[in-house]
N, C-alpha and C positions, 0 to 999 in steps of 0.2 A: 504494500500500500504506500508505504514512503515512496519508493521510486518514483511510482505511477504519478502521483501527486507533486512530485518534484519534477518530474517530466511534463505534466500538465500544465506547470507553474512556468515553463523556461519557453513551452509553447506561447501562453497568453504574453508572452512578453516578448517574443518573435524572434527569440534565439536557436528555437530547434522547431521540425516544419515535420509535418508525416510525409512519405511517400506512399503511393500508392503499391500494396505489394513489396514493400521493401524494408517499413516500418516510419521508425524514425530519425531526422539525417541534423546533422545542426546546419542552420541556416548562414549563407555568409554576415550578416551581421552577431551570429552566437558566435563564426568564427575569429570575424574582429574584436569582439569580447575575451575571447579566450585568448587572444595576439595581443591586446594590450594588459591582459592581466600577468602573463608570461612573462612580457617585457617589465612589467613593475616589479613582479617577484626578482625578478633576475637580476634586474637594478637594485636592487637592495641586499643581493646574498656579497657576504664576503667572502668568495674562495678564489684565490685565485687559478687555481688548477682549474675552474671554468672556462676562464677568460678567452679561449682558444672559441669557444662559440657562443661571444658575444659580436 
């Protein structure tokens, strides 16, 4: 029931879209969400043995 509900919730808000037969896909604007939330995590970690894919 969580998922569903969390899945329902990321729908109404236009992040992730059903397909037909396929389920459900995230939307290009869920994936510029998850791009800029990525970029903010990553700007903020201190390792530098990342730094190669920044």
């Amino acid at each position: 029931n969580l998922i569903r509900t969390s899945l329902q919730a990321l729908e109404d808000d236009g992040l992730v879209t059903t397909a037909a037969g396929e389920g459900r896909r995230l939307s290009d604007d869920g994936e510029a969400f998850l791009s800029e939330v990525a970029a903010d995590v990553f700007e903020d970690l201190d390792r530098p043995e990342l730094e190669r894919y920044a």
